[in-house]
C-alpha positions as CSV (number, residue, x, y, z in Angstrom):
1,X,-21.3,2.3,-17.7
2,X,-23.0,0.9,-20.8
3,X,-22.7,-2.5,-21.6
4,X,-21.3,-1.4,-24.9
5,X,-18.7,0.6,-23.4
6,X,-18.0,-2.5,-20.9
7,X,-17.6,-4.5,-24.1
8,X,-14.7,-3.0,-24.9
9,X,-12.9,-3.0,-22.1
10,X,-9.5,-4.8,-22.7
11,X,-8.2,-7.2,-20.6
12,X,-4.6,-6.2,-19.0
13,X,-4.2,-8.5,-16.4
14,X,-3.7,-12.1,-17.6
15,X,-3.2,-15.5,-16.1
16,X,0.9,-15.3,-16.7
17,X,0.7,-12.0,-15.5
18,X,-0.6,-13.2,-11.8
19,X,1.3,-16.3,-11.8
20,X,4.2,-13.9,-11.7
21,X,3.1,-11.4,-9.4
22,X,2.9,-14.3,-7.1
23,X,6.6,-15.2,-7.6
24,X,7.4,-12.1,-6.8
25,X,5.3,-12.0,-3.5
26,X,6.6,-15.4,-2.6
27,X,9.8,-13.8,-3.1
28,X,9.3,-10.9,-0.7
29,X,7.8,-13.3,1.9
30,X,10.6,-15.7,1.5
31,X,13.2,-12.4,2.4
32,X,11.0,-11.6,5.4
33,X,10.4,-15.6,6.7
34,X,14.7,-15.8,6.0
35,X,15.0,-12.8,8.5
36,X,12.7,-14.1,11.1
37,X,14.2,-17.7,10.6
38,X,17.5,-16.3,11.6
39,X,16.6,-14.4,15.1
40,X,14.6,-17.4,15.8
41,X,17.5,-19.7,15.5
42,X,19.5,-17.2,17.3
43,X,17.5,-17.1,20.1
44,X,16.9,-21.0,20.2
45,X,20.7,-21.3,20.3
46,X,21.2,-18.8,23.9
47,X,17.4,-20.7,24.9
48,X,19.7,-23.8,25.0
49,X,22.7,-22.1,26.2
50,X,21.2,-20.4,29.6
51,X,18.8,-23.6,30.0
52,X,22.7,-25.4,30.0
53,X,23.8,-22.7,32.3
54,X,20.9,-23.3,34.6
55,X,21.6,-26.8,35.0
56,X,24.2,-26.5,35.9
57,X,23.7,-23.6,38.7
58,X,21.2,-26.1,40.5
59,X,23.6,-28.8,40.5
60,X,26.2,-26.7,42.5
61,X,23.3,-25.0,44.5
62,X,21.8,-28.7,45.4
63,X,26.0,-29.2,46.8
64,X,26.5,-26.0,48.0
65,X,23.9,-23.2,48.5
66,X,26.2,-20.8,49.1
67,X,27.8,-21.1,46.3
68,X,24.7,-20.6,44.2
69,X,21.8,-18.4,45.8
70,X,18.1,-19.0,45.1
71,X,17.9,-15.8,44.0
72,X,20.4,-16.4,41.1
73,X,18.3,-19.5,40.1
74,X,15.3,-17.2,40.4
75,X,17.1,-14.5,37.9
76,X,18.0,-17.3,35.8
77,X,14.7,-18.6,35.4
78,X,13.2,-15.3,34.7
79,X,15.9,-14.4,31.9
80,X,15.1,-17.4,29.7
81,X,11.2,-17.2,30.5
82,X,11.5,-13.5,28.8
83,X,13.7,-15.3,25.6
84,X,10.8,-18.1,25.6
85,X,8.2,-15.5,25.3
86,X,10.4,-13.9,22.3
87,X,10.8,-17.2,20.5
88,X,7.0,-17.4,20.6
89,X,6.3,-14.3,19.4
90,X,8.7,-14.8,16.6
91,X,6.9,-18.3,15.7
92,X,3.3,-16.3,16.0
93,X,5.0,-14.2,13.6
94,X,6.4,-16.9,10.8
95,X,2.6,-18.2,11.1
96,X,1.2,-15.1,10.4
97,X,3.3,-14.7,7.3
98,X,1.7,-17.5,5.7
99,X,-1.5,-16.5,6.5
100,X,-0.8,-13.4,4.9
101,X,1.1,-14.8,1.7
102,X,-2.1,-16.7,1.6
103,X,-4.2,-13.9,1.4
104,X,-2.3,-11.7,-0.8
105,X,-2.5,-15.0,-3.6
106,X,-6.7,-14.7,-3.0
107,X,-6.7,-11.4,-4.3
108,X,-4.4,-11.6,-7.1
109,X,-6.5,-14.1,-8.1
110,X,-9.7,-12.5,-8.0
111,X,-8.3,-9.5,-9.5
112,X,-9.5,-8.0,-13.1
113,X,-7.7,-5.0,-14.7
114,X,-9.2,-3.5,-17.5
115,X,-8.4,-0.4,-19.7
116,X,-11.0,1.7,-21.4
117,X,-11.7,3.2,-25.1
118,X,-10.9,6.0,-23.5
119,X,-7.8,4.8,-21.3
120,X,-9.2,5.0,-18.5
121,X,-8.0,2.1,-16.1
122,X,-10.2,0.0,-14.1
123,X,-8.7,-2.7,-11.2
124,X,-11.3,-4.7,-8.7
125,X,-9.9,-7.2,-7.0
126,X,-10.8,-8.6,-3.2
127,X,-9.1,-7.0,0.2
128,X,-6.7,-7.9,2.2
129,X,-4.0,-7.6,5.0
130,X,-1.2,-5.3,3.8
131,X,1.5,-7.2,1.8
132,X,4.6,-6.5,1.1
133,X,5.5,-3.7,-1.2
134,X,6.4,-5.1,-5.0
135,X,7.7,-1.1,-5.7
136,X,5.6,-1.1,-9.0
137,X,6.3,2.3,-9.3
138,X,9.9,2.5,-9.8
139,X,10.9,3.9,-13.1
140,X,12.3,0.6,-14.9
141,X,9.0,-0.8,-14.0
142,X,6.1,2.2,-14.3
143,X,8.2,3.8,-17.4
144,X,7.5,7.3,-14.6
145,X,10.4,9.2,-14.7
146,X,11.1,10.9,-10.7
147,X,9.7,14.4,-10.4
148,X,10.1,16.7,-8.1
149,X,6.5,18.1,-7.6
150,X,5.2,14.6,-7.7
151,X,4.9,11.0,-6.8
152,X,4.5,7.8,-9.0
153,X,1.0,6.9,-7.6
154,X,-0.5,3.7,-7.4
155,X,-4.3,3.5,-8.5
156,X,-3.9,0.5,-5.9
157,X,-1.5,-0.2,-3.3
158,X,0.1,-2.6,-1.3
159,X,-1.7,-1.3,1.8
160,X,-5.3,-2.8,0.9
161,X,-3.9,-6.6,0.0
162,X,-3.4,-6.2,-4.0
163,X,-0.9,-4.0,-5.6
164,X,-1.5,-3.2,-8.7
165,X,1.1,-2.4,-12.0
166,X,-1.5,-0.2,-13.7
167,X,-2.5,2.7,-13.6
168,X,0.1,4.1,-11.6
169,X,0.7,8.0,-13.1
170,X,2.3,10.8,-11.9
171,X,0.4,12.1,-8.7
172,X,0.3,15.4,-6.3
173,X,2.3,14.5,-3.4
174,X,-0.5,15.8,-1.0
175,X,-2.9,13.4,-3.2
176,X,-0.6,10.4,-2.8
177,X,0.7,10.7,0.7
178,X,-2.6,12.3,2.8
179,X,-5.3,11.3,0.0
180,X,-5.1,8.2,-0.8
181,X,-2.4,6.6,1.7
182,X,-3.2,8.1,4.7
183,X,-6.7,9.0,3.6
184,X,-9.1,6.2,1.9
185,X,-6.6,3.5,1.3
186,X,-6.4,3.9,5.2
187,X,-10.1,3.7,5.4
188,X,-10.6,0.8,3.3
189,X,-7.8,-1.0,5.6
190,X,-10.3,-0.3,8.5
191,X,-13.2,-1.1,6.5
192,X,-11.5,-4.6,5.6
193,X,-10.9,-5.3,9.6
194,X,-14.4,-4.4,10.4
195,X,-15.9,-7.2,7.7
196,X,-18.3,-9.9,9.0
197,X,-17.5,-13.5,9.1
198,X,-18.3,-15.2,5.9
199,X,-18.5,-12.1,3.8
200,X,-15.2,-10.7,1.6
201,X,-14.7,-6.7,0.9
202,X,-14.0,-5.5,-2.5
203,X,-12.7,-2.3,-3.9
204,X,-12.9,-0.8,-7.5
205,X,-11.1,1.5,-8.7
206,X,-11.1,3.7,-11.7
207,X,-8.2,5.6,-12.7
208,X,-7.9,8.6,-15.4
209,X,-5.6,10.8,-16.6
210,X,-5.4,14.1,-18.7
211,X,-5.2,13.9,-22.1
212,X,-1.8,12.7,-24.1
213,X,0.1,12.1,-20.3
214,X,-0.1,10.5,-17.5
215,X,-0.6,13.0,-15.2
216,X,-3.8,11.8,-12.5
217,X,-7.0,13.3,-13.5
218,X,-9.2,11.7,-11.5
219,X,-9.1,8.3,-9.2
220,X,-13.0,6.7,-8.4
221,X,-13.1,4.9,-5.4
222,X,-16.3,2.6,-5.0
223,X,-15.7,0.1,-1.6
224,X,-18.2,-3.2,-1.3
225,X,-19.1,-6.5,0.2
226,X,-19.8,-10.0,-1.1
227,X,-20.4,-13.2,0.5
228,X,-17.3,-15.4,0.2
229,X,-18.6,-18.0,-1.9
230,X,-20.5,-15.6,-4.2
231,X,-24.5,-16.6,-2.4
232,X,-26.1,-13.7,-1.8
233,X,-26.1,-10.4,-2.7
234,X,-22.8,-7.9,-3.3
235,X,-23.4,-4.6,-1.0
236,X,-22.2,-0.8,-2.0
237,X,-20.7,0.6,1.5
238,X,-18.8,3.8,0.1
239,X,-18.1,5.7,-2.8
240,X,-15.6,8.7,-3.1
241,X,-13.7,10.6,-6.1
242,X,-10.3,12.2,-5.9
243,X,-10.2,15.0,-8.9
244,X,-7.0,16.9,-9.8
245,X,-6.9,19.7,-12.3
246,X,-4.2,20.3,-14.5
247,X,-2.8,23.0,-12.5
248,X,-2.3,19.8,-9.7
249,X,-5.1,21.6,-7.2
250,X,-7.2,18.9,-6.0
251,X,-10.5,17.8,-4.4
252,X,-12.5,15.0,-3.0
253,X,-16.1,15.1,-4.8
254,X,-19.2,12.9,-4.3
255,X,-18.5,10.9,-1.2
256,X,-21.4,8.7,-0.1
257,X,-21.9,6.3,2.6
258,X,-24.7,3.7,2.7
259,X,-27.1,4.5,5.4
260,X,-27.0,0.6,6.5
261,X,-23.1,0.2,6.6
262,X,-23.4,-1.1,10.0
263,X,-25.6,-4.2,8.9
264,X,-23.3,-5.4,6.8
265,X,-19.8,-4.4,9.0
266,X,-18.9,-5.5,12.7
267,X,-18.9,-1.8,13.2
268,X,-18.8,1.0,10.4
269,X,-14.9,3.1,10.6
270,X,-15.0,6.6,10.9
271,X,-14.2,8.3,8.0
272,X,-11.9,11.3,8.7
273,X,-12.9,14.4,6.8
274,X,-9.5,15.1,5.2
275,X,-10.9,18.8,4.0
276,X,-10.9,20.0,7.5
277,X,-7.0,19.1,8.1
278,X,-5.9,20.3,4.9
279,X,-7.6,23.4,5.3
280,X,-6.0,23.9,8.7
281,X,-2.7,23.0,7.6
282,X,-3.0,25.0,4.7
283,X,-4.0,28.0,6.9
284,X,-0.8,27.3,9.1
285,X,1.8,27.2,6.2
286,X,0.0,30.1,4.2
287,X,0.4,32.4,7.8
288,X,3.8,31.1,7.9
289,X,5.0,31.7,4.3
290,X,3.7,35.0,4.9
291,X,5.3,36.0,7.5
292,X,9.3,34.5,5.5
293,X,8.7,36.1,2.5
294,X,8.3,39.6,1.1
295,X,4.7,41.3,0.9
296,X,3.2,40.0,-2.6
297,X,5.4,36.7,-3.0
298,X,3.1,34.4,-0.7
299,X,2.8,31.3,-1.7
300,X,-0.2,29.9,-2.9
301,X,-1.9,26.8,-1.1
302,X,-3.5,24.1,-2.7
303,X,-6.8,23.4,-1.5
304,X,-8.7,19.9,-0.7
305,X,-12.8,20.2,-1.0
306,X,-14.7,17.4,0.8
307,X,-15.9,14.1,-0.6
308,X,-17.2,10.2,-4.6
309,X,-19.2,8.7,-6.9
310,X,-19.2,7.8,-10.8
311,X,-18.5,11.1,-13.0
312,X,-18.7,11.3,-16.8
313,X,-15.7,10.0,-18.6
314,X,-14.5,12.6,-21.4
315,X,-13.9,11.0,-24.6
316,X,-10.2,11.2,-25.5
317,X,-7.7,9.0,-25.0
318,X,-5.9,9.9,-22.2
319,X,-2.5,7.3,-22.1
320,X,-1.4,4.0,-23.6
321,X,-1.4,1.8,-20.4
322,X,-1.4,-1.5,-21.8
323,X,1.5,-1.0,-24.2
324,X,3.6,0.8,-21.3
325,X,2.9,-2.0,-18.6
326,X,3.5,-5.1,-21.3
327,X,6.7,-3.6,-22.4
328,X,8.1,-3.3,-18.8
329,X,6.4,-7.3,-17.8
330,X,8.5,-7.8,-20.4
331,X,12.0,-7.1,-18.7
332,X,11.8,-3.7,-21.4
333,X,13.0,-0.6,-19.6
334,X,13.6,2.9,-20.8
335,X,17.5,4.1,-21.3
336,X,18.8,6.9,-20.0
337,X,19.8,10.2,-22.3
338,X,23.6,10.2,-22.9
339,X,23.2,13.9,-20.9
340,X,21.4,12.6,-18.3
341,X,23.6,10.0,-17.9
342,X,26.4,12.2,-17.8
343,X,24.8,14.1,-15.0
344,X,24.0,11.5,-12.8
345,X,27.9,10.5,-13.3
346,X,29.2,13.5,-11.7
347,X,26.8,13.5,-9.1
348,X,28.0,10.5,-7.9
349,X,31.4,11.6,-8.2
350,X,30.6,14.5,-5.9
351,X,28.6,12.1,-3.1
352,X,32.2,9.9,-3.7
353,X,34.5,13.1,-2.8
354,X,32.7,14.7,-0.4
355,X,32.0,10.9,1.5
């Protein structure tokens, strides 16, 4: 990009604006340290209660060994060495929350969200372990609506250490689910626990959408590395693009790899070519849609061509971001129709006299 165009970016990730996504983090992290915190004291309370027990089995074994076999003791012994081991693992596991929560804060903080003359939306921030999911993309937060042929994506997720309010838009399920989740948000997880000692991994992301909605258009992926305390050069690994058309087909265009990945990596992850799968499932349900419905009424299958890279940005604006995210930081959320609200009603009436 230009360095006129990068001059008027505008800023849409402030200071109070991480300060409070680290509340609510804390907050998540406090629910899962409470739930831990109350199986460990559980299981310190029978740790204390069988070691009583045991005590007292050896006392009436020392008096009378027939009244108390060996082989009990033995059992005894074993049962709280398995609840010791537990109580461990649950400790190991308190521990690792904090490094986590930890984590998570390092990348809020090094995050930057930007939107574009255009709209377009771009997030880079560091990554990280998975964190806890913030849910972003629920309709009093994303102003999305639920649709049935889509999802509320995120432009990024919880799964590579940042989640991100922006850019979330409405998203082909097959995008969303085997795309990005279980596609190159997967890989960048990988990518993340291959990185070398002393070096961070980064990912950028650049999010449109078609014109006057907020329907995904296109999602750039571009994954690099950077020494930790900013000595030294920062290192392109991958680039990939994830296009969808209005009619929702989409397809994975100029994917690149750098040829010297592995310098840079403990070992370079195997990208999985999701074209291949796709295809084959595609096949599958096409032969099988075939064979349920009447000649003529097949189905059509959405297709998935391989691969990322920086395209030309078309000059419209494609969806007020900024003014949609501020409004719902802001506590401001969109009220139901009184139709719709009627609706819902006497669905819930129905669950109610059916249940």
């Amino acid at each position: 990009m230009s360095d006129e165009y990068n001059s008027r970016q505008r800023s849409m990730y402030s200071e109070a604006d991480k300060k409070q996504q680290k509340e609510e983090l804390a907050h998540q992290y406090d629910l899962r340290r409470a739930r831990l915190e109350k199986k460990q004291t559980e299981l310190q309370s029978q740790l204390s209660d069988k070691r009583e027990d045991l005590r007292q089995a050896r006392e009436q074994h020392d008096q009378d060994p027939q009244a108390v076999s060996q082989r009990e003791l033995n059992r005894r012994e074993s049962e709280i060495q398995r609840l010791e081991i537990k109580a461990n693992k649950k400790q190991q596991k308190l521990t690792e929350l904090d490094r986590r929560q930890q984590l998570g804060n390092e990348c809020i903080d090094s995050a930057s969200v930007t939107e574009g003359p255009t709209g377009d939306v771009t997030i880079n921030a560091k990554v990280g372990p998975s964190q806890p999911r913030l849910h972003y993309e629920h309709e009093n937060r994303s102003g999305l609506e639920a649709r049935k042929d889509m999802d509320r994506g995120h432009s990024r997720s919880a799964r590579t250490g940042f989640e991100s309010d922006c850019g979330i838009t409405n998203t082909p399920k097959t995008v969303n689910r085997s795309d990005q989740n279980h596609g190159i948000e997967k890989f960048v997880s990988e990518v993340y626990d291959q990185k070398r000692d002393g070096n961070d991994i980064w990912l950028k992301t650049v999010t449109t959408t078609h014109e006057g909605t907020r329907d995904l258009q296109q999602i750039q992926y571009e994954i690099s590395t950077r020494p930790e305390h900013g000595q030294g050069q920062e290192k392109t690994l991958y680039r990939a693009t994830i296009n969808v058309d209005k009619n929702g087909k989409s397809w994975v265009s100029d994917e690149w790899q750098s040829p010297d990945a592995e310098n840079h990596l403990k070992k370079m992850p195997h990208r999985e070519d999701s074209t291949t799968n796709r295809s084959e499932k595609s096949a599958r349900a096409e032969k099988s849609s075939c064979q349920q419905t009447p000649a003529g009424q097949e189905k059509s299958q959405k297709s998935l061509a391989g691969g990322f890279g920086p395209s030309e940005s078309s000059p419209r604006k494609s969806y007020d971001f900024g003014k949609n995210v501020k409004e719902q930081r802001s506590g401001t959320s969109k009220t139901l129709s009184s139709s719709e609200s009627e609706k819902r009603s006497a669905t819930h009436k129905n669950k109610q006299q059916i249940s």
